[in-house]
MISEKOL-32298 format. One record per residue (C-alpha): residue number from 1; residue in one letter; chain; x, y, z. Coordinates in nm, 4 decimals. Example, Ala and Ser with C-alpha at 12.3 -4.5 7.8 and 13.67 -1.06 7.14 Angstrom:
<drenlos>
i,aa,ch,c1,c2,c3
1,a,A,1.2300,-0.4500,0.7800;
2,s,A,1.3670,-0.1060,0.7140;
</drenlos>
This chain:
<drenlos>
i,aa,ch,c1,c2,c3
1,x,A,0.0000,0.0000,0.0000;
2,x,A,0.1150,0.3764,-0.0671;
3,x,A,0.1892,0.5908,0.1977;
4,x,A,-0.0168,0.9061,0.2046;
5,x,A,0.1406,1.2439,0.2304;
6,x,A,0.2182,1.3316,0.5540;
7,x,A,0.1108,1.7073,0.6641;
8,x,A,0.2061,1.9644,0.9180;
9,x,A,-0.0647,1.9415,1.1783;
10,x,A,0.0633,2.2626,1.3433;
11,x,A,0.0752,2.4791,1.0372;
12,x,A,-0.1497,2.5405,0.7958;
13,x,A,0.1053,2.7912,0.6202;
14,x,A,0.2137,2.7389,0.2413;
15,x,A,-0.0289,2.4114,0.2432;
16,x,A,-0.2428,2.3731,-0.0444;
17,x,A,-0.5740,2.1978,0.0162;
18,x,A,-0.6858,2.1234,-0.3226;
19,x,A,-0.3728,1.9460,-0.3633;
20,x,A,-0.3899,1.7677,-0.0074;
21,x,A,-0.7470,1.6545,-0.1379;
22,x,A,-0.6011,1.5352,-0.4887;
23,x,A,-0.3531,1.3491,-0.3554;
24,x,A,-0.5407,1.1725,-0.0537;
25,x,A,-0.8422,1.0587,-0.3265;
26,x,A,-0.5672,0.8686,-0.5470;
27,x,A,-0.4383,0.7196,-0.2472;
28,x,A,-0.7118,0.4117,-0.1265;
29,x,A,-0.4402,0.1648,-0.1648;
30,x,A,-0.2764,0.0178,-0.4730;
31,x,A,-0.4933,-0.2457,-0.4895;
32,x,A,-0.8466,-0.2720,-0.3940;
33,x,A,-0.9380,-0.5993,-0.6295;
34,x,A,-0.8077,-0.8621,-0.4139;
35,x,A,-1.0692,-0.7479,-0.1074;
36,x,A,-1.3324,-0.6403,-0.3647;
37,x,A,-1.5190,-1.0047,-0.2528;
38,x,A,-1.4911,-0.9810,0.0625;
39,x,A,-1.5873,-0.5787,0.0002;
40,x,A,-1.9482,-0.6703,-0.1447;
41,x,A,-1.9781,-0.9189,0.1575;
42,x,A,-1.9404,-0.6987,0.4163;
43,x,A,-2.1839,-0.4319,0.2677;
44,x,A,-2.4361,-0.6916,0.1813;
45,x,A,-2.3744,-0.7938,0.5596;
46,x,A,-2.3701,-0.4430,0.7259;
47,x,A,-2.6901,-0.3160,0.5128;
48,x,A,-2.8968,-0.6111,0.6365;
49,x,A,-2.8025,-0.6074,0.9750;
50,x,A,-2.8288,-0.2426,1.0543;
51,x,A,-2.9574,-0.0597,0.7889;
52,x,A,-3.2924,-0.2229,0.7087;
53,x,A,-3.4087,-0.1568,1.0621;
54,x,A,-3.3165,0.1772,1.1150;
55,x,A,-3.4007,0.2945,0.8025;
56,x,A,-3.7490,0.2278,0.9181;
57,x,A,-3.7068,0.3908,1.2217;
58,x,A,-3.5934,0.7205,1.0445;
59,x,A,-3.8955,0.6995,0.8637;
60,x,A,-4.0980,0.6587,1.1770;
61,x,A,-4.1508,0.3264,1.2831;
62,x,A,-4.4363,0.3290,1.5621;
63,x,A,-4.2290,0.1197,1.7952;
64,x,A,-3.9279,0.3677,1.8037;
65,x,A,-4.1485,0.6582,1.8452;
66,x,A,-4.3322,0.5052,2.1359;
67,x,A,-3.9554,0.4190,2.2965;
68,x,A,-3.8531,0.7747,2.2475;
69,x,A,-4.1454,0.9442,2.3960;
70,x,A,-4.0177,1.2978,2.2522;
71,x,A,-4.3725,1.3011,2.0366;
72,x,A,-4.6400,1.5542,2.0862;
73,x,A,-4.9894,1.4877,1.9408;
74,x,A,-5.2700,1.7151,1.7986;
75,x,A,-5.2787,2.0454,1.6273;
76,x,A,-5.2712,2.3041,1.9225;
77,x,A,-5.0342,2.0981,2.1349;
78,x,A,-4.7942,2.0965,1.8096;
79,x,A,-4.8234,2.4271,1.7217;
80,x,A,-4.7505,2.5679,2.1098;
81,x,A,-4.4258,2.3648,2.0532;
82,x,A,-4.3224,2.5794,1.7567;
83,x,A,-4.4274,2.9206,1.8877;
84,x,A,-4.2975,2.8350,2.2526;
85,x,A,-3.9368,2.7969,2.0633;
86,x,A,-3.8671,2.4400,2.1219;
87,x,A,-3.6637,2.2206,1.8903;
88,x,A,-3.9135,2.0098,1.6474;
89,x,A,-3.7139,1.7827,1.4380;
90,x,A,-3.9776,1.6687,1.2156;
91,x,A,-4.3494,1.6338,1.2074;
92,x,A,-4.6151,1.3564,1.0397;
93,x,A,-4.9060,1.5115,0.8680;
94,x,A,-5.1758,1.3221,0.7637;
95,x,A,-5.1287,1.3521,0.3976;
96,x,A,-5.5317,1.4604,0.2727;
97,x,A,-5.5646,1.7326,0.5264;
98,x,A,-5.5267,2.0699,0.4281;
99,x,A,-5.7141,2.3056,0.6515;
100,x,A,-5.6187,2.6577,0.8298;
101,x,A,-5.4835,2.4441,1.1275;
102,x,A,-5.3210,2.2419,0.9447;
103,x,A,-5.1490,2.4927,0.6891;
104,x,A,-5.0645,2.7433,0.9911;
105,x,A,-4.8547,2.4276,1.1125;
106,x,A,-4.7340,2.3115,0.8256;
107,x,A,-4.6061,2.7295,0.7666;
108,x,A,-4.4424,2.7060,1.1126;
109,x,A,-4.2323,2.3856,1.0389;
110,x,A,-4.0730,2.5193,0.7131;
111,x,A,-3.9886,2.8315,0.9178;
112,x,A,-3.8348,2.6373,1.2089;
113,x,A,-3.6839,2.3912,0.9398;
114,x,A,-3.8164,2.0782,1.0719;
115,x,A,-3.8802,1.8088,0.8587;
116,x,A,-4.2426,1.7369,0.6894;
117,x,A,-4.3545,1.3547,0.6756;
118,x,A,-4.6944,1.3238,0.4737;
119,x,A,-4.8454,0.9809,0.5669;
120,x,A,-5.2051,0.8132,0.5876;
121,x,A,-5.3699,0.7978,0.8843;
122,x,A,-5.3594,0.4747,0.9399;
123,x,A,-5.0112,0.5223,0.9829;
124,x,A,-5.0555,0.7945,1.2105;
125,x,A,-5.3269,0.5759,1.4137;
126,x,A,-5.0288,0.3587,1.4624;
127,x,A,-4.7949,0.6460,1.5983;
128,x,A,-5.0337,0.8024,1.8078;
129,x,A,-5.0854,0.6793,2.2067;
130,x,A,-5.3605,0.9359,2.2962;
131,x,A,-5.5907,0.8026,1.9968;
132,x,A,-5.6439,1.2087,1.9651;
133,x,A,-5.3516,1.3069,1.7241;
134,x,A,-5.6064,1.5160,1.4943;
135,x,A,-5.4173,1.4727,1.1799;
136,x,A,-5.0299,1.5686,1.2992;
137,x,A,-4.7629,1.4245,1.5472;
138,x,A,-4.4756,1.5937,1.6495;
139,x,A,-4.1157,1.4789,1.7128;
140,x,A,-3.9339,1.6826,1.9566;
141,x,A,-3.5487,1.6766,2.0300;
142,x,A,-3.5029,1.5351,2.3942;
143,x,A,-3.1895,1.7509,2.4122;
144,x,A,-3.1149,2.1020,2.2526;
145,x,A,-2.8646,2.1429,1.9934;
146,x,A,-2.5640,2.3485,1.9411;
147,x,A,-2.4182,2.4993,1.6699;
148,x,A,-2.0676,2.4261,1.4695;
149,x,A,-1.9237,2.7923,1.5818;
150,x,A,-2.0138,2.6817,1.9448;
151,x,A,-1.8107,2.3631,1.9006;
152,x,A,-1.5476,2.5699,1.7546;
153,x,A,-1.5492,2.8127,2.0490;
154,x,A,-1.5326,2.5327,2.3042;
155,x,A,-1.1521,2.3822,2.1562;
156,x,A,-1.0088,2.7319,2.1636;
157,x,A,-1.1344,2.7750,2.4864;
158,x,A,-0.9296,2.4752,2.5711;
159,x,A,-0.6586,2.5682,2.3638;
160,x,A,-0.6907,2.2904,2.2040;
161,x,A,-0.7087,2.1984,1.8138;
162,x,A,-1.0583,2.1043,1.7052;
163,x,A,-1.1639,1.7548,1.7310;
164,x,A,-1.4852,1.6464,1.5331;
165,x,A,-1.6860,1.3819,1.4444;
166,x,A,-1.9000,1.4417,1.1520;
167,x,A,-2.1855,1.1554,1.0872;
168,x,A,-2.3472,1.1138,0.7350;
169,x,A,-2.6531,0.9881,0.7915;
170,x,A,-2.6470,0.7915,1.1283;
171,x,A,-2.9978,0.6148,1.1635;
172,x,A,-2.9857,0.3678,1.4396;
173,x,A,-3.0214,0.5804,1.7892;
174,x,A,-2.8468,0.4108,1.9796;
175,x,A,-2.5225,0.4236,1.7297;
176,x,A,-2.5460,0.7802,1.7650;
177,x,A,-2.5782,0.7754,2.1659;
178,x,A,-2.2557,0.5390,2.1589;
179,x,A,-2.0664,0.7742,1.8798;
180,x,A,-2.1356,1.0737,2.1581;
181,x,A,-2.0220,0.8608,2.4504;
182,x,A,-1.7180,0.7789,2.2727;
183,x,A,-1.6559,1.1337,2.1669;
184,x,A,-1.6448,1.2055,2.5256;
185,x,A,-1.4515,1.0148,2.6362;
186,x,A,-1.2375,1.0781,2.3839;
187,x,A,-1.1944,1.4603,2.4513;
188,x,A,-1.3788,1.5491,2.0948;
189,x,A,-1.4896,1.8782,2.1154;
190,x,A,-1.8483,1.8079,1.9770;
191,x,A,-2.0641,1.6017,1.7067;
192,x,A,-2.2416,1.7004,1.3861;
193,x,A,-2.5138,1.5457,1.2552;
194,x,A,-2.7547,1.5663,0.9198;
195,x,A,-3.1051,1.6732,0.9481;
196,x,A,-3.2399,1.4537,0.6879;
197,x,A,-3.1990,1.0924,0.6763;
198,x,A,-3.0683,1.0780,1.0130;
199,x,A,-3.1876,0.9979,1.3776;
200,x,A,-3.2260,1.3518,1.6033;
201,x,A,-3.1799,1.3925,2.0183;
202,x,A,-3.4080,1.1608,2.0860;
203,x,A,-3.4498,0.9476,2.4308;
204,x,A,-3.3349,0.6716,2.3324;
205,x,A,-3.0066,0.8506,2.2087;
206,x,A,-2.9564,1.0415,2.5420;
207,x,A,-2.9342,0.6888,2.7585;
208,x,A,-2.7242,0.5164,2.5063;
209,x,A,-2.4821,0.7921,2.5298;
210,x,A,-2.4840,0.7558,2.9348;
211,x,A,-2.5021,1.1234,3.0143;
212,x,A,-2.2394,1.2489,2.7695;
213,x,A,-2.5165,1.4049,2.5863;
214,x,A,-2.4878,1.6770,2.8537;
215,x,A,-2.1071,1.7866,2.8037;
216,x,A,-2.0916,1.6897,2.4181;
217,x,A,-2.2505,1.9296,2.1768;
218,x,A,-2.4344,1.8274,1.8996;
219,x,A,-2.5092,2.0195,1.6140;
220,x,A,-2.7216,1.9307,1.3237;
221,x,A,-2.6851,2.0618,0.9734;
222,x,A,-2.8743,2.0399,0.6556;
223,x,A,-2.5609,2.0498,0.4272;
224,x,A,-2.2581,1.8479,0.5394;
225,x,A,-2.0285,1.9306,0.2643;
226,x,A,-2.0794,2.2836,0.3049;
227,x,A,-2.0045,2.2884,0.6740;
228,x,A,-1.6940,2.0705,0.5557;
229,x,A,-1.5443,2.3515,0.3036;
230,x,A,-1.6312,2.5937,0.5649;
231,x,A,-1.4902,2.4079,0.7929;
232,x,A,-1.1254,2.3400,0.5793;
233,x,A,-1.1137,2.7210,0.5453;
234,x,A,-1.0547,2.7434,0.9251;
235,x,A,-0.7611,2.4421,0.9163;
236,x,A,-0.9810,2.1392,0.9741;
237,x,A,-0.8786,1.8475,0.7590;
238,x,A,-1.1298,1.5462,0.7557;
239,x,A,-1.0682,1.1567,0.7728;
240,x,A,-1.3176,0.9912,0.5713;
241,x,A,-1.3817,0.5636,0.7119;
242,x,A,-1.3890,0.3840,0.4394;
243,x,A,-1.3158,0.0107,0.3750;
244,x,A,-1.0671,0.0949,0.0812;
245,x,A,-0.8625,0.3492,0.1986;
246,x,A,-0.5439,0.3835,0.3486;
247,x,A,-0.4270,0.2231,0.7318;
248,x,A,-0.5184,0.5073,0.9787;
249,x,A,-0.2403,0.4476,1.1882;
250,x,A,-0.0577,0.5602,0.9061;
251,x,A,-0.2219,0.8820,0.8866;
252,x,A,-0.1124,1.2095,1.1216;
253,x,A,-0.3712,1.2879,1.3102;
254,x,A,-0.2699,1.5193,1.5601;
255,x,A,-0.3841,1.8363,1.3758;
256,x,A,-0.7277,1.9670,1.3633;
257,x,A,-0.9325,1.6989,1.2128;
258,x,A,-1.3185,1.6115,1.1862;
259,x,A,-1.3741,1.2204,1.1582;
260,x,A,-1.6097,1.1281,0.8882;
261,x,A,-1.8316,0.8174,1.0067;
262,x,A,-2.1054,0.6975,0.7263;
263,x,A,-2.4524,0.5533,0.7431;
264,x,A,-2.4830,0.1585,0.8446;
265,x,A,-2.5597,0.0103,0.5565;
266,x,A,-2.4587,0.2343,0.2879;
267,x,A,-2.1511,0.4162,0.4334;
268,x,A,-2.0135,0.7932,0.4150;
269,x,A,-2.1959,0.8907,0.0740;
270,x,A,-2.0064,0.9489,-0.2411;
271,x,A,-2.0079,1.3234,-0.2860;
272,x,A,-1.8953,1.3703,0.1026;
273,x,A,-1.6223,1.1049,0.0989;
274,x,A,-1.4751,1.3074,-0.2343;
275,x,A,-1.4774,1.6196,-0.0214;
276,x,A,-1.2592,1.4488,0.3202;
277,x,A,-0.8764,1.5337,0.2520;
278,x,A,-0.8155,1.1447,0.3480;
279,x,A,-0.9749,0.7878,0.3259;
280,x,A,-0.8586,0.5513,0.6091;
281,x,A,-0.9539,0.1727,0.6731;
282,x,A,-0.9235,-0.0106,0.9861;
283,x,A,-0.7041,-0.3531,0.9148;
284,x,A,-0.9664,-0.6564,1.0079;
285,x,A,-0.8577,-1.0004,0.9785;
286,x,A,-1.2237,-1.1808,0.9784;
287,x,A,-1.4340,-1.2908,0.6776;
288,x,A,-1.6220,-0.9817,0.6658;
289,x,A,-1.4870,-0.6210,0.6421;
290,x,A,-1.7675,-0.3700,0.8386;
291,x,A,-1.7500,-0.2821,1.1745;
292,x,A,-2.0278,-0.1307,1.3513;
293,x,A,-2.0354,0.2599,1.3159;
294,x,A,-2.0151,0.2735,1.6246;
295,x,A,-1.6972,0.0786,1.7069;
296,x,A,-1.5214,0.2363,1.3945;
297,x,A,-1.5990,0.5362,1.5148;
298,x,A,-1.4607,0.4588,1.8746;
299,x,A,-1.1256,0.3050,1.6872;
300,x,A,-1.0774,0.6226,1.5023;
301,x,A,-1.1285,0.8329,1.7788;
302,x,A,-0.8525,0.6674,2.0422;
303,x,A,-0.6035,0.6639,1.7615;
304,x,A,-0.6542,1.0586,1.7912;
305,x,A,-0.6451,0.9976,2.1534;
306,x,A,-0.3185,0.8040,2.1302;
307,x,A,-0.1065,1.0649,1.8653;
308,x,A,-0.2158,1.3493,2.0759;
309,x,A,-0.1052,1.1984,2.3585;
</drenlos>
């Protein structure tokens, strides 16, 4: 396998990022045929054991919004939420209604920028526990969220150089609890998720991340590759897991980076994984190649752990 260029992780003088980027996309390793079985395998594996399920759940699966209970039912109660200023992260409209009510709430979520499910309501029948949802349930964030300046603010106020994990996509709540445990523990400086296709502050994400929801920020985005060129302009470089890049040990990582973890069954997505300055693989030795997010994520991160020292 090449080695990948090597950078200054205490200067960002004289660098040139388009060329850091060039370089690190050529660089997945000489040869990528000989695991390209064993490649399909693991994907195969990783979407049917993760992804099927929580892709349901993002969707809104009855059973995880039941676990959760973050959910507000029925037009008034919903719209109080939004004018009282707390943190919707999406709301399920029954798809044939289109009264004042419901187009005053509907106007309210766009502003607020939650996200709009239409379904029957048979499906919302299913959602609902009061039996009384009149039409629209809400799903409210557990936990507020930060912002990516705030996570900024909190490593110089350290003095330390930012440390970031980036998720595309994370679906499974309990992944995402874990990744913010992990990130910690780790000393990362905060966590950024997507506000589509992704799982919010939920319940169920606050106890699998055993408190560390409370001292990690989280901020959620709509466009990760534009908080990732805004992000390079300020020194970050980004580490993209991926099954066919290069070693990470081999990487420096003792600059300012943001760790790139993908979704469980499809991975980081194409157009973000060609913005990351680096791809890096974990070595495995078994007869599949995906780890959980999860656990990738917490390998990655202690490797930062261990160059920083």
């Amino acid at each position: 396998m090449r080695n990948i260029r090597k950078h200054d992780p205490n200067s960002n003088t004289g660098r040139s990022r388009s060329e850091g980027r060039k370089n690190t996309r050529k660089n997945p390793g000489d040869s990528r045929s000989g695991a390209a079985e064993r490649h399909e395998k693991g994907k195969k594996f990783r979407r049917e054991q993760e992804g099927a399920g929580t892709a349901r759940r993002a969707e809104g699966d009855p059973a995880e919004i039941r676990e959760n209970e973050n959910r507000i039912e029925g037009r008034n109660a919903v719209l109080e939420a939004f004018r009282s200023g707390r943190t919707v992260d999406k709301i399920y409209v029954q798809a044939d209604l289109h009264d004042g009510p419901i187009s005053t709430i509907l106007r309210e979520a766009k502003k607020a920028g939650s996200v709009i499910n239409y379904v029957d309501k048979e499906r919302l029948d299913q959602m609902s526990e009061t039996g009384v949802h009149q039409g629209v349930i809400a799903a409210v964030a557990s936990y507020e969220y930060s912002t990516v300046e705030a996570i900024l603010k909190k490593a110089e106020e350290k003095g330390e150089k930012p440390f970031l994990f980036l998720l595309d996509g994370i679906e499974d709540p309990h992944n995402l609890g874990a990744i913010i445990r992990t990130a910690n523990l780790a000393g990362a400086h905060g966590v950024i998720i997507t506000k589509h296709r992704a799982v919010g502050l939920t319940a169920t994400v606050a106890k699998a991340s055993a408190g560390a929801i409370n001292y990690t920020p989280v901020a959620k985005v709509t466009n990760l590759g534009n908080v990732i060129d805004e992000l390079k302009e300020k020194g970050l470089w980004f580490v993209c897991a991926d099954m066919g890049g290069t070693r990470f040990f081999d990487l420096d990582m003792k600059g300012p980076i943001g760790i790139v973890i993908g979704n469980e069954g499809e991975g980081v997505s194409r157009l973000i994984r060609e913005k990351c300055d680096f791809t890096a693989s974990i070595p495995m030795k078994g007869d599949i190649d995906s780890l959980n997010a999860s656990v990738a994520a917490g390998v990655f991160a202690f490797e930062v752990v261990r160059q920083r020292g």
